[in-house]
Backbone and ligand atoms as CSV (ligand in chain L), in Angstrom:
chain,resi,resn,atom,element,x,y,z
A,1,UNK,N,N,-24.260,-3.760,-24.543
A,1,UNK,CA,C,-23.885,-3.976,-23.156
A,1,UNK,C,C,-23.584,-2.632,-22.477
A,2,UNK,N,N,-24.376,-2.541,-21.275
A,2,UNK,CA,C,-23.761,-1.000,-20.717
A,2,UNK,C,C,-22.910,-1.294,-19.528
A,3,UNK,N,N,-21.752,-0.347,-19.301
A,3,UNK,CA,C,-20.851,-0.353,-18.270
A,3,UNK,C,C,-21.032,0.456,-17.571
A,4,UNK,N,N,-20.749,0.261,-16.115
A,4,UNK,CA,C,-20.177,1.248,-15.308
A,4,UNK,C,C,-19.124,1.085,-14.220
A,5,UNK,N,N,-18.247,2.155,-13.676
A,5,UNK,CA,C,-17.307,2.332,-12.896
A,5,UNK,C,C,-17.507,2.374,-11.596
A,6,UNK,N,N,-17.137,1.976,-10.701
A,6,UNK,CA,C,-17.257,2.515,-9.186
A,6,UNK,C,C,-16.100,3.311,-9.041
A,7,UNK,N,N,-15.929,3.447,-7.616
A,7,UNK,CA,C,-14.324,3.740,-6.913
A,7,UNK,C,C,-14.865,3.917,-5.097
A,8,UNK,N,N,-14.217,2.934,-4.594
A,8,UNK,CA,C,-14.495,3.229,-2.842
A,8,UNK,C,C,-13.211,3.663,-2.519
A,9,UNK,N,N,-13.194,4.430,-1.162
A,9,UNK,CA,C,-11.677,4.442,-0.217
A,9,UNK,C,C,-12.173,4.288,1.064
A,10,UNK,N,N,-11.553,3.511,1.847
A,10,UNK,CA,C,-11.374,3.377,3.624
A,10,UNK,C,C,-10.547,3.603,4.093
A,11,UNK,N,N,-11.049,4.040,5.485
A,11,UNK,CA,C,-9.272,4.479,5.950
A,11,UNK,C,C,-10.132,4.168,7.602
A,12,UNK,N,N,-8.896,2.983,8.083
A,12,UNK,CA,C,-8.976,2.709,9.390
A,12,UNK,C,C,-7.766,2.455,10.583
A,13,UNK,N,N,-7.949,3.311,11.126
A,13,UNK,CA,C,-6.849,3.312,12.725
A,13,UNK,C,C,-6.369,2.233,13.718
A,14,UNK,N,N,-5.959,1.850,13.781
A,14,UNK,CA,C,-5.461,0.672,14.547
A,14,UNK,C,C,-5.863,0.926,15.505
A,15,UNK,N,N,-6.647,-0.325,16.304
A,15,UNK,CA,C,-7.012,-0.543,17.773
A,15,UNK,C,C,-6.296,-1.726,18.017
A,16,UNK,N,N,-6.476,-1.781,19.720
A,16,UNK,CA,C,-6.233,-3.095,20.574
A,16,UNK,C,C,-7.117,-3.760,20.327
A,17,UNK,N,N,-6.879,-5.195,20.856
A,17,UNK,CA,C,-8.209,-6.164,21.079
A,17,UNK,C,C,-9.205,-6.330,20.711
A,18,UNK,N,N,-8.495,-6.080,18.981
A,18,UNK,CA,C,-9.565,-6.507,18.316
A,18,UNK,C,C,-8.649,-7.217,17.146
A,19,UNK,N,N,-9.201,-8.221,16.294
A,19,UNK,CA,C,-8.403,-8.845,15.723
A,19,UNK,C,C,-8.777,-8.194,14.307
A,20,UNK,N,N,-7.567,-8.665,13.312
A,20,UNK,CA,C,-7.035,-7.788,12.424
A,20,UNK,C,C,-8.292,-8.593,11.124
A,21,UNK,N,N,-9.001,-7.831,10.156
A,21,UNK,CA,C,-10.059,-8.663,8.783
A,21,UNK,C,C,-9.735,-7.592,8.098
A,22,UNK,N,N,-9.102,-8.364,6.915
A,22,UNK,CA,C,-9.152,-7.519,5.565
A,22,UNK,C,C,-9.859,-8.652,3.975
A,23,UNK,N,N,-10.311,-8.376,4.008
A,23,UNK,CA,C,-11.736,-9.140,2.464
A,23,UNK,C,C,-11.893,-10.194,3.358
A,24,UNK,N,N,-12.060,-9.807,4.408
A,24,UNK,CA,C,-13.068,-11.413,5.102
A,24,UNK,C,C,-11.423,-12.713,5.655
A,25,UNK,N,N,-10.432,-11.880,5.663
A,25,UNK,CA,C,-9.405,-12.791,5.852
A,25,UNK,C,C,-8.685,-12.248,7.167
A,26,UNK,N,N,-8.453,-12.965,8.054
A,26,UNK,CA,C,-8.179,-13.183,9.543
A,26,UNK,C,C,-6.683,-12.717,9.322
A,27,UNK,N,N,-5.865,-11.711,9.478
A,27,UNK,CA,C,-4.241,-11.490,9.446
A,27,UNK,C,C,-3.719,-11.462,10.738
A,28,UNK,N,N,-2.685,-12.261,10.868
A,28,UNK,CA,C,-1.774,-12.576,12.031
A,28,UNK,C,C,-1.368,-11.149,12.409
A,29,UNK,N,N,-1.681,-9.833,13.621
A,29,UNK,CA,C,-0.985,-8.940,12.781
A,29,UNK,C,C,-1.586,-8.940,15.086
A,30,UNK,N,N,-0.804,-7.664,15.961
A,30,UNK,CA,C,-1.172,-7.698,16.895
A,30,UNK,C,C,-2.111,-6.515,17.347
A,31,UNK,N,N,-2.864,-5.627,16.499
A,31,UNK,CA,C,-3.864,-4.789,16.239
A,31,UNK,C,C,-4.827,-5.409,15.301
A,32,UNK,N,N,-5.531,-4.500,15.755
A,32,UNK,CA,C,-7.625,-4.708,14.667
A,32,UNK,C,C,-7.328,-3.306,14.183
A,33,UNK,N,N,-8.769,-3.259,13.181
A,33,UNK,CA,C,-8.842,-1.889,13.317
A,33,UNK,C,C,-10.461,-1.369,13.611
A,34,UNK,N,N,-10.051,0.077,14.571
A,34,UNK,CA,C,-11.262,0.704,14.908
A,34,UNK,C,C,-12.563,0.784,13.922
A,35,UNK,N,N,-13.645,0.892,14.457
A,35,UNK,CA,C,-14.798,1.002,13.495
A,35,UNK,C,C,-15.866,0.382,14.107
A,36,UNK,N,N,-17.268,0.764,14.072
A,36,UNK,CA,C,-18.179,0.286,14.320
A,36,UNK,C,C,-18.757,-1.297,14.367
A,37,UNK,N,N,-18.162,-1.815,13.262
A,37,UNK,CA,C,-17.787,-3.122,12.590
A,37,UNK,C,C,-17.041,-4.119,13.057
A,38,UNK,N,N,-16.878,-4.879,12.068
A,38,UNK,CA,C,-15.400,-5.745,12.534
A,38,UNK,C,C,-14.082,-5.216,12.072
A,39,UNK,N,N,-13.986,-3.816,11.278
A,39,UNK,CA,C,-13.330,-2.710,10.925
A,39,UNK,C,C,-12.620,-2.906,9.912
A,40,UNK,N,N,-13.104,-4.100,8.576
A,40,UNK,CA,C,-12.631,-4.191,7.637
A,40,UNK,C,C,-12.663,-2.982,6.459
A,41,UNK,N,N,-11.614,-2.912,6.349
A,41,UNK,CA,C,-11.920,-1.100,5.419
A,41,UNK,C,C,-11.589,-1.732,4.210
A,42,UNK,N,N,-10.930,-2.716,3.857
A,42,UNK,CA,C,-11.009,-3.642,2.235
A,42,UNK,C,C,-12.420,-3.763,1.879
A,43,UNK,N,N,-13.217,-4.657,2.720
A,43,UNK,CA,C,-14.421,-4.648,2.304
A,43,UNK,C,C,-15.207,-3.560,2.262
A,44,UNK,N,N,-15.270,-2.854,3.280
A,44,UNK,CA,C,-15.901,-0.919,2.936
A,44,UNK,C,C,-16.068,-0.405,1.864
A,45,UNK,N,N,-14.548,-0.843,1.262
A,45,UNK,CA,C,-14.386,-0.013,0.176
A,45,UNK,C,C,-14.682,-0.563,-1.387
A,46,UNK,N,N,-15.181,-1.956,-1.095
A,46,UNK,CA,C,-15.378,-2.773,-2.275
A,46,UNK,C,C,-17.024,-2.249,-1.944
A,47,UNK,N,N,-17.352,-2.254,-0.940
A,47,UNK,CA,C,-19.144,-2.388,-0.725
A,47,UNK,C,C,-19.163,-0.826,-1.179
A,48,UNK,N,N,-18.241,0.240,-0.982
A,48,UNK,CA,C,-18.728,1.427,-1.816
A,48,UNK,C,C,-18.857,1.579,-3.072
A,49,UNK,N,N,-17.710,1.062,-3.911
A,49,UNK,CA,C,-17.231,0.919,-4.766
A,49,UNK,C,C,-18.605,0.453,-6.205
A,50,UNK,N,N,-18.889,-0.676,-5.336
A,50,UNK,CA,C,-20.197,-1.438,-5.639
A,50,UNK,C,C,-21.396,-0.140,-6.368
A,51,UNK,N,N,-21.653,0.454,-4.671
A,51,UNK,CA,C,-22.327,1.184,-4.495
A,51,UNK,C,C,-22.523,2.381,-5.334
A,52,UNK,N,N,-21.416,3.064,-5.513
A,52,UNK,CA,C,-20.891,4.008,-6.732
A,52,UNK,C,C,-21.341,3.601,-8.179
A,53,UNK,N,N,-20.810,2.416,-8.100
A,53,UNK,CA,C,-21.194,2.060,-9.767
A,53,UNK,C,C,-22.429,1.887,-10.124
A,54,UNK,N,N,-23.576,1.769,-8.956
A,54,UNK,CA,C,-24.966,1.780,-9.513
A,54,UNK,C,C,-25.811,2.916,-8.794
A,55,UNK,N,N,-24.927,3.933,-8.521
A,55,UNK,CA,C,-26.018,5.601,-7.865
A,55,UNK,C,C,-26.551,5.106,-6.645
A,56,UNK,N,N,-26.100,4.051,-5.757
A,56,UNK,CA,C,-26.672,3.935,-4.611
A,56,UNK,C,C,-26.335,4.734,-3.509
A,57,UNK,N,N,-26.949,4.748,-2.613
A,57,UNK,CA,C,-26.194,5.891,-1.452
A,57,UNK,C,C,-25.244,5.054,-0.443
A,58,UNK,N,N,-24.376,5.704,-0.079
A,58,UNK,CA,C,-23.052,5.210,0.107
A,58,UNK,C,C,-23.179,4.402,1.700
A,59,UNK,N,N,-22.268,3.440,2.165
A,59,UNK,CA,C,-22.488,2.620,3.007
A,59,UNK,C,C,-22.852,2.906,4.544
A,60,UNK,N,N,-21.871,4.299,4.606
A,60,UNK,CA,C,-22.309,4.794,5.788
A,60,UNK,C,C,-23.610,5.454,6.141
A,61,UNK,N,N,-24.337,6.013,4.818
A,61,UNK,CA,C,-25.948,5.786,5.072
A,61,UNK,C,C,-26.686,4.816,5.118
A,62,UNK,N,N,-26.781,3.664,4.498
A,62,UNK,CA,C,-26.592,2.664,4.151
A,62,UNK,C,C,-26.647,1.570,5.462
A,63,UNK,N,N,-25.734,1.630,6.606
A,63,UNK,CA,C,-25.106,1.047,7.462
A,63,UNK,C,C,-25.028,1.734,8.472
A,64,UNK,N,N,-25.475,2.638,8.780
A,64,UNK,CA,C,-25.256,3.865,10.014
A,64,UNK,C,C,-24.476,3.159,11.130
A,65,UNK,N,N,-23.427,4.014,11.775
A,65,UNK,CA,C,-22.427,3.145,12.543
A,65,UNK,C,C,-23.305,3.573,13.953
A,66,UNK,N,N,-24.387,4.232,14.223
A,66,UNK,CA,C,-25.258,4.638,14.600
A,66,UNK,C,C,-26.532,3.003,15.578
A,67,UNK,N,N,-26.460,2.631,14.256
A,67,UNK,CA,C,-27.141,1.278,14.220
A,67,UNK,C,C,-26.625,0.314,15.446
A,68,UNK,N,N,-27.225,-0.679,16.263
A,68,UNK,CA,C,-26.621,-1.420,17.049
A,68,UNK,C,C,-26.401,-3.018,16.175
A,69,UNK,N,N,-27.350,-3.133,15.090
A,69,UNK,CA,C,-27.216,-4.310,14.169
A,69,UNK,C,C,-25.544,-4.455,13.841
A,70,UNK,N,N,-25.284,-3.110,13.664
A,70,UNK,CA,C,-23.968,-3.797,12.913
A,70,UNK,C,C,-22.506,-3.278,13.650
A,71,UNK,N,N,-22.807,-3.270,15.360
A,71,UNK,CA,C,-21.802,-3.298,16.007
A,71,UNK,C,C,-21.494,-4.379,16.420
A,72,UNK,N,N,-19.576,-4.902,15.874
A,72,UNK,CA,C,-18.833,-6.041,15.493
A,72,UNK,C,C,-19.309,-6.503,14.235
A,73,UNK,N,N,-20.230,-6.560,13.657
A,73,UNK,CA,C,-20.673,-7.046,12.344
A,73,UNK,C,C,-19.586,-6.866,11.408
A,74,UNK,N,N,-19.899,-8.705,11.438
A,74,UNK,CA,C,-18.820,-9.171,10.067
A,74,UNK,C,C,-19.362,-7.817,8.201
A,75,UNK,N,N,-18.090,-7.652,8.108
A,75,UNK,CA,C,-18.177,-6.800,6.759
A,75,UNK,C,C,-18.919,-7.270,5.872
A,76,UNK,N,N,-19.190,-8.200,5.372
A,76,UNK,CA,C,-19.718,-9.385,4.648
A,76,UNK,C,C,-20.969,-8.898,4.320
A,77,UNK,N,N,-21.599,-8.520,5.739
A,77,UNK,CA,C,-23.258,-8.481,4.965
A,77,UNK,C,C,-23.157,-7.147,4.779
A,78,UNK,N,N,-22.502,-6.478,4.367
A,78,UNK,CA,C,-22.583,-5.068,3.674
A,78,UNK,C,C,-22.333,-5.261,2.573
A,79,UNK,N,N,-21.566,-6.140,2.098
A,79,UNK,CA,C,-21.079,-6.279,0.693
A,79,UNK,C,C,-22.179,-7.328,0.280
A,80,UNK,N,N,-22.329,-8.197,0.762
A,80,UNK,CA,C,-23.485,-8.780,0.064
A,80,UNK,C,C,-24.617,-8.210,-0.382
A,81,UNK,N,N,-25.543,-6.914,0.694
A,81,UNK,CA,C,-26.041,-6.065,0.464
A,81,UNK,C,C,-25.562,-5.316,-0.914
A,82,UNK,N,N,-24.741,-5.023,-0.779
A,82,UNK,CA,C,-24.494,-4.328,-2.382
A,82,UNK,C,C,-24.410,-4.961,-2.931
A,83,UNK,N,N,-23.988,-6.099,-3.018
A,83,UNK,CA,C,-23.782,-7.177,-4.655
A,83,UNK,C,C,-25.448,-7.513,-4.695
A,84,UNK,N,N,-26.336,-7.560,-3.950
A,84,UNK,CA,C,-27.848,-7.684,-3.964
A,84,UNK,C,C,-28.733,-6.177,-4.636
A,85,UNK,N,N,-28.032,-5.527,-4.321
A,85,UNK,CA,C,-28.927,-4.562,-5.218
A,85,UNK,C,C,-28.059,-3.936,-6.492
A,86,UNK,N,N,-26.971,-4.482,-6.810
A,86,UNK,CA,C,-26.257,-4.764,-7.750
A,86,UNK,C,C,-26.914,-5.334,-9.117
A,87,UNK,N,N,-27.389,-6.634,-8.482
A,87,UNK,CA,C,-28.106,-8.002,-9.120
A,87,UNK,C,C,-29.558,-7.410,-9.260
A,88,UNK,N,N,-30.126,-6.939,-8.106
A,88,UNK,CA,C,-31.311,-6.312,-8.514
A,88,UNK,C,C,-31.538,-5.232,-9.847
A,89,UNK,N,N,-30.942,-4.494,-9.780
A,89,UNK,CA,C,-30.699,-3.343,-11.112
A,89,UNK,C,C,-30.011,-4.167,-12.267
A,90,UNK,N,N,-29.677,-5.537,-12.348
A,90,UNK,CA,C,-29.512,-6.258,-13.625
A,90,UNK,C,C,-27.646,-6.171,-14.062
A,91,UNK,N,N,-27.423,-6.400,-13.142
A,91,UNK,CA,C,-25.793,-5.997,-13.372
A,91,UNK,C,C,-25.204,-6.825,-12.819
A,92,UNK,N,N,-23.652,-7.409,-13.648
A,92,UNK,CA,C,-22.537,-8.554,-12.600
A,92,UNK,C,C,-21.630,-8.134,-12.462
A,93,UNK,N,N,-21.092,-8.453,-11.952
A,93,UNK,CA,C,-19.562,-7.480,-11.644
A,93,UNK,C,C,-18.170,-8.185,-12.624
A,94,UNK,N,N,-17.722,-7.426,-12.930
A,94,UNK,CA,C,-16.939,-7.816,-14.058
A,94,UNK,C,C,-15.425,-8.169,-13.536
A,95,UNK,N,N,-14.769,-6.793,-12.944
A,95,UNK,CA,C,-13.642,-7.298,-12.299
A,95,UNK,C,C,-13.495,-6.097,-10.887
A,96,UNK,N,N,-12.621,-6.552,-10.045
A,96,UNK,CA,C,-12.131,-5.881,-8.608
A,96,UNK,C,C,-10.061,-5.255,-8.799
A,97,UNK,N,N,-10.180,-3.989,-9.100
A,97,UNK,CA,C,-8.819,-4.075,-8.678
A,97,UNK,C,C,-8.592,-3.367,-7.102
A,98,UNK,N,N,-7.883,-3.605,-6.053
A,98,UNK,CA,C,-7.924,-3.219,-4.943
A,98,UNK,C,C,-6.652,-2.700,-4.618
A,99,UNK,N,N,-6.275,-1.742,-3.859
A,99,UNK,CA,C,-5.293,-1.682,-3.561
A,99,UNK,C,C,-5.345,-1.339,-1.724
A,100,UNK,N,N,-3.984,-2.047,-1.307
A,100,UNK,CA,C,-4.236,-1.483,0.524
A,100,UNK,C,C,-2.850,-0.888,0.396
A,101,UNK,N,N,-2.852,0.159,1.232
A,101,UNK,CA,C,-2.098,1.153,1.463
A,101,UNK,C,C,-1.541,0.959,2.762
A,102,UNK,N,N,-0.380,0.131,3.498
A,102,UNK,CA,C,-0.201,-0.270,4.691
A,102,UNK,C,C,1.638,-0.308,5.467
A,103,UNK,N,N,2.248,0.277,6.145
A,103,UNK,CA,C,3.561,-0.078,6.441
A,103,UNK,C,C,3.721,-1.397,7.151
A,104,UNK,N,N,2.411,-1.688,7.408
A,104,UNK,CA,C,2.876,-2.948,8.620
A,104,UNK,C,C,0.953,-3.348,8.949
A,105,UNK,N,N,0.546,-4.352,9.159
A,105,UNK,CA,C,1.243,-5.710,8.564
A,105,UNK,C,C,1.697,-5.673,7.143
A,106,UNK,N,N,2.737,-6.869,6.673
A,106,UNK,CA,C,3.176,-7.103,5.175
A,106,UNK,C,C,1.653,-7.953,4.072
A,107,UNK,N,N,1.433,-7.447,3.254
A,107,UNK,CA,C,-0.246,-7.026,2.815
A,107,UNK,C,C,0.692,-9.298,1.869
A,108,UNK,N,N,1.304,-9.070,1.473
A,108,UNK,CA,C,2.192,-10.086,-0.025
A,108,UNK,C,C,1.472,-11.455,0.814
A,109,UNK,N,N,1.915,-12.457,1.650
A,109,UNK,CA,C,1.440,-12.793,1.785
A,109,UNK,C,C,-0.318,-13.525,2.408
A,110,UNK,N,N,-0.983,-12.502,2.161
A,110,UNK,CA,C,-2.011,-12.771,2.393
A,110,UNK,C,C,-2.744,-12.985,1.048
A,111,UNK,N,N,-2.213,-11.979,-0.238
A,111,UNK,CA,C,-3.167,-11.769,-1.280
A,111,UNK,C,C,-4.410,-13.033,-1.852
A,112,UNK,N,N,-3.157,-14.194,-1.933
A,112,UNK,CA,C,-4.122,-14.770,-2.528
A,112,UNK,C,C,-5.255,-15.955,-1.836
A,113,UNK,N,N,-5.067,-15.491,-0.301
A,113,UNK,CA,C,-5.987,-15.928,0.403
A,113,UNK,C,C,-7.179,-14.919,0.478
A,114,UNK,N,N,-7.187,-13.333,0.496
A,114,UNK,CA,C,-8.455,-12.477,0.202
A,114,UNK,C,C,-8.611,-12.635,-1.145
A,115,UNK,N,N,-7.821,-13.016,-2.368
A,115,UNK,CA,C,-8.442,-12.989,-3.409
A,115,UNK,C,C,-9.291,-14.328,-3.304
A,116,UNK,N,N,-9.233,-15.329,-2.829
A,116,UNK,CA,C,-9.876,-16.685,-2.932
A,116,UNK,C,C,-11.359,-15.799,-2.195
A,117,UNK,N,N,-10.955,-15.182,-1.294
A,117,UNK,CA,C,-12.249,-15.321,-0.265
A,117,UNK,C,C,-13.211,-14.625,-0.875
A,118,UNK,N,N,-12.784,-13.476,-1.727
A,118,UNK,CA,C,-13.444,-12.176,-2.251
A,118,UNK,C,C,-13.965,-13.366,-2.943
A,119,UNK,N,N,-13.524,-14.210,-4.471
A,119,UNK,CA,C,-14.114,-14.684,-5.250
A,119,UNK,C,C,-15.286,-15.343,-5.047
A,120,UNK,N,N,-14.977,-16.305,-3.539
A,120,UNK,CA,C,-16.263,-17.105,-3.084
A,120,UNK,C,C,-17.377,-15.981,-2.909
A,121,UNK,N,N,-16.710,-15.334,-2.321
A,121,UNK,CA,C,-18.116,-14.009,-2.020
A,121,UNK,C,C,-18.994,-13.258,-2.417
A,122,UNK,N,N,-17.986,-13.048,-3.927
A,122,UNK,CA,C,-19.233,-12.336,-4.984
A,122,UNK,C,C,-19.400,-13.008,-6.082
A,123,UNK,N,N,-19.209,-14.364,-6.348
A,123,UNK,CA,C,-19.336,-15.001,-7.203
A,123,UNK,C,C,-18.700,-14.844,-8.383
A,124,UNK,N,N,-17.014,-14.466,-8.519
A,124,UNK,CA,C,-16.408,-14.638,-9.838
A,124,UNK,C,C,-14.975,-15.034,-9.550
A,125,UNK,N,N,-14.504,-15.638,-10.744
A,125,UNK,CA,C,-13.461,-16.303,-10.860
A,125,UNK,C,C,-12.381,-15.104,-9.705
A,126,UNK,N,N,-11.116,-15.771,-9.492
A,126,UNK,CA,C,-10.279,-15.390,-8.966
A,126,UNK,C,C,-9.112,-14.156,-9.420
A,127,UNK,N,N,-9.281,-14.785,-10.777
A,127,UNK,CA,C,-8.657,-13.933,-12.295
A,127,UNK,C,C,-9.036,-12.383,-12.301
A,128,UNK,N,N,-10.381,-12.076,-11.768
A,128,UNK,CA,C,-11.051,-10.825,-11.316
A,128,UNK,C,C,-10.670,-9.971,-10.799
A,129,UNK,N,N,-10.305,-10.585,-9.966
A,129,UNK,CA,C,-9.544,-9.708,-8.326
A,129,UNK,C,C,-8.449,-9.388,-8.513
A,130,UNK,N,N,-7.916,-8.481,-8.105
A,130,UNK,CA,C,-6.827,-8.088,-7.813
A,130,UNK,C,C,-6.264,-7.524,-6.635
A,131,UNK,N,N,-5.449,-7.877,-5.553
A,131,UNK,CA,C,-5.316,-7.358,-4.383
A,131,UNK,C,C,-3.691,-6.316,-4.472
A,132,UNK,N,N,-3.301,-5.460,-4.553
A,132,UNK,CA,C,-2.105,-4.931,-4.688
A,132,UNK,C,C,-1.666,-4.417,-3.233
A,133,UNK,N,N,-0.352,-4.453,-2.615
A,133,UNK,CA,C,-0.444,-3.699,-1.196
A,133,UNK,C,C,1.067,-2.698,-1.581
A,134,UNK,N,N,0.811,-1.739,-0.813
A,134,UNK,CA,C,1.617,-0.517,-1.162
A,134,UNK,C,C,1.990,-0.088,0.180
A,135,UNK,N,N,3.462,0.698,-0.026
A,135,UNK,CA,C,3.908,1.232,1.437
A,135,UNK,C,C,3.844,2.843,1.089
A,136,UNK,N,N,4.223,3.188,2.472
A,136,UNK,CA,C,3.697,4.986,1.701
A,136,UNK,C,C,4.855,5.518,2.021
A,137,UNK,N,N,5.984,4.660,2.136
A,137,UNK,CA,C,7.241,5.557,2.016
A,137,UNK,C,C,7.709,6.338,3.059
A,138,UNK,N,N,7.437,6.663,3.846
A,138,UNK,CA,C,7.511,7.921,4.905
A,138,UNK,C,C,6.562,8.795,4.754
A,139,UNK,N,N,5.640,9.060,4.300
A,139,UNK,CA,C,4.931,10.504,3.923
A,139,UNK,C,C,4.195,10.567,4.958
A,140,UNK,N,N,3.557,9.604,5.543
A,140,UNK,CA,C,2.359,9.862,6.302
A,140,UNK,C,C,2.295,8.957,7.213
A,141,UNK,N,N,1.717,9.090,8.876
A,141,UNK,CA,C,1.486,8.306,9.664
A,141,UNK,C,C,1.541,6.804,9.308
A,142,UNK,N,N,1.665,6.254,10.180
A,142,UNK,CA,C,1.672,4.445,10.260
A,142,UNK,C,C,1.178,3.939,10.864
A,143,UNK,N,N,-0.609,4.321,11.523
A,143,UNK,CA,C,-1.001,3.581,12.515
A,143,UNK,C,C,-2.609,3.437,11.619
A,144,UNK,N,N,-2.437,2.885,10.578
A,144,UNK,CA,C,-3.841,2.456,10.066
A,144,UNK,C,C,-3.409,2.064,8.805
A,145,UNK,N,N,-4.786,1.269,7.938
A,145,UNK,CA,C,-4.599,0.443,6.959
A,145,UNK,C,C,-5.643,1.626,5.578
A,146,UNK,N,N,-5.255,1.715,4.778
A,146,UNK,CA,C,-6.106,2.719,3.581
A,146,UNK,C,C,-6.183,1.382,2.647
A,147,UNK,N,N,-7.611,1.944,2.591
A,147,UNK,CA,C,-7.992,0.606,1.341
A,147,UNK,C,C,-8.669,1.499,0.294
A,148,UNK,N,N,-8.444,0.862,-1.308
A,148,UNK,CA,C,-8.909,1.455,-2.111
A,148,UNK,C,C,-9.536,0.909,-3.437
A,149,UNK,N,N,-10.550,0.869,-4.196
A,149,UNK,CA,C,-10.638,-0.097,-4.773
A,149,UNK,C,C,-11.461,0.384,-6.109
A,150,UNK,N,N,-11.533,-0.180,-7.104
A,150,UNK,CA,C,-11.984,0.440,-8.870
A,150,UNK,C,C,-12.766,-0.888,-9.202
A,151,UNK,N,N,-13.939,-0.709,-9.322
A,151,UNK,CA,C,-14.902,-2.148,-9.611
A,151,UNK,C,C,-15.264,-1.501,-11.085
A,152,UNK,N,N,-15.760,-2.710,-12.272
A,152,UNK,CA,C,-16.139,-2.842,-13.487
A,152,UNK,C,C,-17.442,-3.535,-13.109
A,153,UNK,N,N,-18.416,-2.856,-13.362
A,153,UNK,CA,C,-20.118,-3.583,-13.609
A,153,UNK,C,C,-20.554,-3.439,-14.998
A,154,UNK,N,N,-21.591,-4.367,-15.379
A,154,UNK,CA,C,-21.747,-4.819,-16.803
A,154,UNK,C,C,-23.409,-5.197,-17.028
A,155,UNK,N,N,-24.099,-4.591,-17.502
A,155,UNK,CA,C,-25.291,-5.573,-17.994
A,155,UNK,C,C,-25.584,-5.407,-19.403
A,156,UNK,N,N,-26.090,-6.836,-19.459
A,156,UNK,CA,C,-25.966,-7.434,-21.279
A,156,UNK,C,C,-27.099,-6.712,-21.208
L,1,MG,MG,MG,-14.985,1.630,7.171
């Protein structure tokens, strides 16, 4: 069986009037965040992550924010995109650990509604996922969400 590692990071700024998606999950929160997209930087960073673990070129080539296809575009079909050429090169994904890096919104209750959603999405148990949320203490600004994430790929 051969393995390999990914690792993605996102990092997105809080805007107005736009509503808040982190792994495809809607948060009560009164900011979005900026981005070409629907400005999910959870999923970004799982679709890099992906991406990493099989030498693909990374999302923002990939996805050019350049592109008019994928202005507001749900995160989704980026990650599906990678779990598709994932599957193409003969590989499943084994497990997701994630972490978001956030002072505000509170990340606890949401987890195990993005872990449900992630699971439907790439096709593995729930047990897989892992969503962790972290505060940064004072060190650094507070007007954006850092997402970060360590994927396990596998083919028999
Ligand atoms: Mg992004």
């Amino acid at each position: 069986m051969e393995f390999r590692v990914g690792f993605g990071f996102d990092s997105h700024e809080f805007t107005e009037n736009k509503k808040l998606i982190l792994g495809g999950v809607e948060i009560d929160f009164p900011y979005g965040l900026k981005g070409h997209s629907d400005g999910d930087a959870l999923l970004h960073a799982i679709t890099d992550a992906i991406l990493g673990a099989i030498g693909e070129r990374d999302i923002g080539e990939l996805f050019s924010d350049e592109d008019k296809r994928w202005k507001n575009a749900p995160s989704e079909i980026f990650l599906k995109k990678a779990l598709e050429l994932m599957r193409e090169k003969g590989y499943e994904l084994s497990n997701l650990d994630c972490t978001l890096i956030a002072e505000r919104p509170k990340i606890a209750p949401y987890k195990d509604k993005i872990r449900e959603n992630l699971s439907k999405l790439i096709g593995v148990d729930k047990d897989r996922i892992s969503i962790k949320g972290k505060r940064r203490e004072g060190f650094c600004k507070e007007n954006g969400i850092v997402c970060m994430c360590t994927v396990l790929i596998y083919r028999a």
